[in-house]
C-alpha positions in Angstrom: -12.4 1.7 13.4 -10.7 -1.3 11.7 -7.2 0.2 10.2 -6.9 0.6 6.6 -5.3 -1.0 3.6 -4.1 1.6 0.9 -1.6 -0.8 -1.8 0.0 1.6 -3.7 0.0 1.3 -7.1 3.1 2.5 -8.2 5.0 -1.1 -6.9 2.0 -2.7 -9.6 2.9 -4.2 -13.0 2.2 -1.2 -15.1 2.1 -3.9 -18.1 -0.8 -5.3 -16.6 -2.0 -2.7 -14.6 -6.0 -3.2 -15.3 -5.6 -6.8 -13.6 -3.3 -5.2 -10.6 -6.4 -2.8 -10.0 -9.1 -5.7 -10.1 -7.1 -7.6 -7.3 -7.2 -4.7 -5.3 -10.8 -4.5 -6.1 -11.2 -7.7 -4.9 -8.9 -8.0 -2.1 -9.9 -7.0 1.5 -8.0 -3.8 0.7 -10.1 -0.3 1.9 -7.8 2.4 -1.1 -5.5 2.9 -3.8 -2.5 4.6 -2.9 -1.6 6.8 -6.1 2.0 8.2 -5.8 2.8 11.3 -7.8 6.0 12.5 -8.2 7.8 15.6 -10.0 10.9 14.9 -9.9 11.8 18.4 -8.4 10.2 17.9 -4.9 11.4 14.1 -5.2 14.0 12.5 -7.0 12.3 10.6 -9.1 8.9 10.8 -11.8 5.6 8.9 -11.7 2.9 9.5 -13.1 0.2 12.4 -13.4 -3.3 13.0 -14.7 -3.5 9.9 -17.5 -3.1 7.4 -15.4 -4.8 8.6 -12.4 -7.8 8.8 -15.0 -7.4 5.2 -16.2 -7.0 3.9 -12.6 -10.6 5.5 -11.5 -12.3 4.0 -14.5 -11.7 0.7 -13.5 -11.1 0.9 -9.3 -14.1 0.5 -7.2 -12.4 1.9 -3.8 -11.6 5.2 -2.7 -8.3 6.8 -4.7 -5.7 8.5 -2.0 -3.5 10.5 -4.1 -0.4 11.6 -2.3 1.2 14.6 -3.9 5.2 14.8 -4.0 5.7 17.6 -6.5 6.0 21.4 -6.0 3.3 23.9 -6.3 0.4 21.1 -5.7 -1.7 23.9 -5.5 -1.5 24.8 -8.5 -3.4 21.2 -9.1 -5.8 20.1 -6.8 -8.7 20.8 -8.8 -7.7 18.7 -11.5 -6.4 15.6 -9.3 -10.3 16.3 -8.3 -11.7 16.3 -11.4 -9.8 13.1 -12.3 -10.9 11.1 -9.2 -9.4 11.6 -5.8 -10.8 11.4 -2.9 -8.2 12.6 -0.3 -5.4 14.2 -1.5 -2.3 14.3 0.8 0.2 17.4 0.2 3.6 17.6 1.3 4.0 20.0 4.4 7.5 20.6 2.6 6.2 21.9 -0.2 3.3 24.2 1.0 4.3 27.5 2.6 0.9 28.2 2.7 -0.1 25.3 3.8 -4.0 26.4 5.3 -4.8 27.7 1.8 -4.1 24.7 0.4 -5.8 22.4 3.1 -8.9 24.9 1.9 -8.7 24.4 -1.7 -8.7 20.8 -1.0 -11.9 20.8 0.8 -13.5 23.3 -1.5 -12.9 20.6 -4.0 -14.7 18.0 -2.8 -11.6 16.1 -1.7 -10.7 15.2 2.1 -7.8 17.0 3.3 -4.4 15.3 4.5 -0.5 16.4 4.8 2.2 14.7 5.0 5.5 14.8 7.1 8.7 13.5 5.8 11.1 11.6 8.4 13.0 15.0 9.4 9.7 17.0 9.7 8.2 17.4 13.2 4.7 16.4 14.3 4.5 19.6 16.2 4.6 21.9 13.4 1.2 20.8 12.1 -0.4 21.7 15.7 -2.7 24.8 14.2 -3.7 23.5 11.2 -4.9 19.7 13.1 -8.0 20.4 13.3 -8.8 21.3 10.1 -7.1 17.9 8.4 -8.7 14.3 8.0 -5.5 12.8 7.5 -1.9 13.2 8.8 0.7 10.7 6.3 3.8 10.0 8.1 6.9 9.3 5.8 8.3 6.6 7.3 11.2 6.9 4.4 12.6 9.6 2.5 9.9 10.0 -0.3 10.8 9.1 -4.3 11.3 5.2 -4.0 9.6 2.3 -3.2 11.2 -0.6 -1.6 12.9 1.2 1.6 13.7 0.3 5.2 11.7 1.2 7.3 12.9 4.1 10.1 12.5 3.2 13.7 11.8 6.8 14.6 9.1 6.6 13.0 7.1 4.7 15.7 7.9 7.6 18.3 6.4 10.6 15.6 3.2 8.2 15.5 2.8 8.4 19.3 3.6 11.9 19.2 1.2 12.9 17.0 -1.5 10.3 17.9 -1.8 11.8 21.3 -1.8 15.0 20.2 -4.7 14.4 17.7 -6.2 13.2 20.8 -6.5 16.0 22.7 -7.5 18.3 19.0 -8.9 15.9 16.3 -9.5 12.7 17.7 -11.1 11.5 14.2 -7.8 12.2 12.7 -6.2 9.1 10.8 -2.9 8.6 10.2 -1.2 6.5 7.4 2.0 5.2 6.9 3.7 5.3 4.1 7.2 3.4 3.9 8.6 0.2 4.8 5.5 -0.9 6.2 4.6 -4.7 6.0 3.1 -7.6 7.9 5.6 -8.0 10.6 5.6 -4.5 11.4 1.9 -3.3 11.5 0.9 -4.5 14.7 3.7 -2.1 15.9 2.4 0.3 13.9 -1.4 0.3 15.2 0.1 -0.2 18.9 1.7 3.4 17.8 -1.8 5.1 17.1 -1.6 4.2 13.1 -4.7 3.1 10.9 -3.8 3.7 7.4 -1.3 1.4 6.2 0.1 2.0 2.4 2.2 -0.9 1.4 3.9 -1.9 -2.3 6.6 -4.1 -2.6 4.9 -6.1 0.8 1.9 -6.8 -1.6 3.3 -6.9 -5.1 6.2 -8.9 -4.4 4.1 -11.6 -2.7 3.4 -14.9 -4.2 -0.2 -14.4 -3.3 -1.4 -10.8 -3.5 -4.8 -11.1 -2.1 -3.6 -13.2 1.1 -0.7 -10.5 2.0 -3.4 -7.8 1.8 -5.8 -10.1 4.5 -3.6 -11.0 6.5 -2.2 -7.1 6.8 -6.1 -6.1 7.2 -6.7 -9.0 10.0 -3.3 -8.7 12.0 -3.5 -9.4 15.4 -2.6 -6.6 16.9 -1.1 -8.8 20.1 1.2 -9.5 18.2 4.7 -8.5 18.5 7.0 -7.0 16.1 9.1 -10.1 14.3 
């Protein structure tokens, strides 16, 4: 499977946030990446149910709504009902974290989790199976426009070989730091869901960043 391209949305100009999504649409780009944030689980607040509702009016690819608030139980239905089509919870934040894969599935929605840079791949071992997606943080969630964190390659091996041996169909996106000079690294790792913001936003040419990030050659070594 060729990897996949998730810009996120929150790096877009929110001023002109109709033409942001309609160069995604047109771009080689496979999801939007839709960061939610409480400002309890993470230090900072995004944006909730109105925008992800104006986004799927106008986007023609697959929303991936990553959850970083508290109690995101208490709200899968309605990130659902407003257009989602995975939804990735923080292990962090679920202490029952099997119910909550379930209500996810139950609505419709493919099921992911994500770890943050401290969290071990090895604590999501008995609940592999059940997931579509594993999200590894490869900064501490709340901000865009981090460094990435080397150890992040060695959790992506970790966890790629042991989705091998329990859920080989399991993808795994990275969300952090991620850019063209650094996804061939990435893929070499096991990765094929890239989510990238400031990479693509910031670029003089939107469209080309998000081709030549979908077409990397993955000989290549990190720059």
């Amino acid at each position: 499977m060729k990897h996949i391209i998730a810009p996120s949305i929150l790096s877009a100009d929110f001023a002109n946030l109709q033409r942001d999504i309609e160069m995604i649409n047109n771009s080689e780009a496979d999801w939007f990446h839709v960061d939610v944030m409480d400002g309890v689980f993470v230090p900072n607040i995004s944006f909730g149910f109105p925008v992800l509702k104006a986004v799927k009016k106008y986007a023609k690819k697959p929303l991936d709504v990553h959850l970083m608030i508290v109690n995101p139980e208490k709200y899968i239905q309605e990130f659902a009902n407003g257009g989602a089509a995975i939804i990735t919870v923080h292990y962090e934040a679920c202490p029952h974290l099997h119910r909550v894969i379930q209500m996810i599935k139950a609505a419709g929605c493919k099921a992911s989790v994500a770890l943050n840079p401290h969290t071990p791949v090895g604590l999501l071992k008995d609940i592999l199976a059940d997931l579509d997606m594993v999200l590894i943080m490869s900064v501490n969630p709340g901000f865009g426009g981090q460094q990435f964190i080397p150890q992040s390659l060695n959790k992506i091996t970790e966890l790629r070989k042991l989705a091998n041996e329990i859920n080989p169909n399991l993808i795994i996106e990275v969300d952090g730091g991620v850019s063209v000079s650094n996804t061939a690294s990435l893929i070499k790792a096991g990765a094929n869901a890239f989510v990238a913001g400031n990479a693509i936003f910031a670029a003089s040419n939107q469209i080309q960043m998000i081709a030549d990030m979908k077409n990397i050659d993955v000989s290549l070594q990190e720059i």
